[in-house]
N, C-alpha and C positions, 0 to 999 in steps of 0.2 A: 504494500500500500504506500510506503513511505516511511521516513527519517526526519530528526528533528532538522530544522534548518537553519542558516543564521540569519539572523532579523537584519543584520548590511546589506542581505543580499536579497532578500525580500524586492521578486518583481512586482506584487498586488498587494495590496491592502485590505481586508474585507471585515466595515464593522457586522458584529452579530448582538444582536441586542436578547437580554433574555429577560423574559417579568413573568409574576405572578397565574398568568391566564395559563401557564405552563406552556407556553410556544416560543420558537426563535423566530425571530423576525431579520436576514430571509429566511425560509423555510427550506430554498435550496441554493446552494451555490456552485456554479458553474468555472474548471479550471483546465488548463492541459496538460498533460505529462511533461513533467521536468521543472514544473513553474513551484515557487517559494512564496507560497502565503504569510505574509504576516495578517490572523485573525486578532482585529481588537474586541475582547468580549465584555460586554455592558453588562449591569445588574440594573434593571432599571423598578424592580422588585422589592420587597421588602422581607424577603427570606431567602436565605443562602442557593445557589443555583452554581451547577457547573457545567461546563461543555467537554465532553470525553468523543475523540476522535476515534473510529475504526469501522471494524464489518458489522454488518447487524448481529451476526452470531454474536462476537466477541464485545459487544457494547451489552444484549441481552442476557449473557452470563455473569456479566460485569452490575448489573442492573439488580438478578439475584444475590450477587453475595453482598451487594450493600445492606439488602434486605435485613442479612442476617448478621451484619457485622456494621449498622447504623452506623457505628464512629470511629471508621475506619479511615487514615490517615494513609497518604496515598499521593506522591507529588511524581506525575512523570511528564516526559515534555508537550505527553499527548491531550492534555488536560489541562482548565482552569479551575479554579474552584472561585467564584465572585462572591465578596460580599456584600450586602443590599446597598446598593447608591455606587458600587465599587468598579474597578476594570482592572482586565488584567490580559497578557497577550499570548497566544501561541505560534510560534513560528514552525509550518510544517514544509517537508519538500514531496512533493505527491511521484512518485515516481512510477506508478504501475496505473495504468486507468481501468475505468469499471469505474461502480456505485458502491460510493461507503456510507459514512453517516456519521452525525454526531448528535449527542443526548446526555441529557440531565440524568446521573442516576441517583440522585440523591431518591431514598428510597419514595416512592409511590409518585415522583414526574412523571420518570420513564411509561410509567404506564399510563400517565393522563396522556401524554401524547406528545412530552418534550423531547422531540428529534427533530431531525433534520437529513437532508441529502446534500452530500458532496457527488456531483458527475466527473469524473477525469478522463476529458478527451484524449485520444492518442493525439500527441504534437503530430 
């Protein structure tokens, strides 16, 4: 899917806003193979929310063991954790295209319906 990236080299910028309604706004973002996102991720909410990048499988697994491990601590490059009014960045390098996703797994978002689609065009 990809590797972290460095934020220098960031060719796009793409803010992702996340609130309360349990949505990202956009809902999808459109990128093409080889390109360096820098995501700026908004909390414009008033309760903790985060953006976790990967495949549905591996974001839905991820989704369960919150469930069961609510205060689990967990900092990788593929994720933000926002707190309410807060922002925070991820820079990723998409290097494989297909459909991945990203979503809140703080427990019971995921399942309101906080995700999202990343498309990665072949360059």
């Amino acid at each position: 899917m990809g590797r972290e990236g460095d934020p220098r080299k960031a060719t796009r910028t793409i803010a992702i806003d996340m609130s309360d309604t349990m949505r990202f706004t956009p809902a999808e973002v459109k990128v093409k193979q080889g390109d360096t996102v820098k995501f700026v991720v908004r909390n414009s909410g008033k309760t903790m929310h985060e953006m976790v990048i990967g495949t549905e499988e591996e974001l839905r697994k991820h989704a369960e063991l919150m469930k069961k491990h609510p205060g689990m601590e967990h900092d990788e490059p593929y994720m933000a954790h926002v707190q309410p009014g807060g922002k925070e960045e991820i820079t990723w390098t998409f290097t494989q295209p297909g459909t991945f996703m990203y979503g809140c797994l703080i427990p019971g978002h995921w399942e309101a319906g906080m995700k999202g689609s990343i498309v990665v065009a072949v360059k």
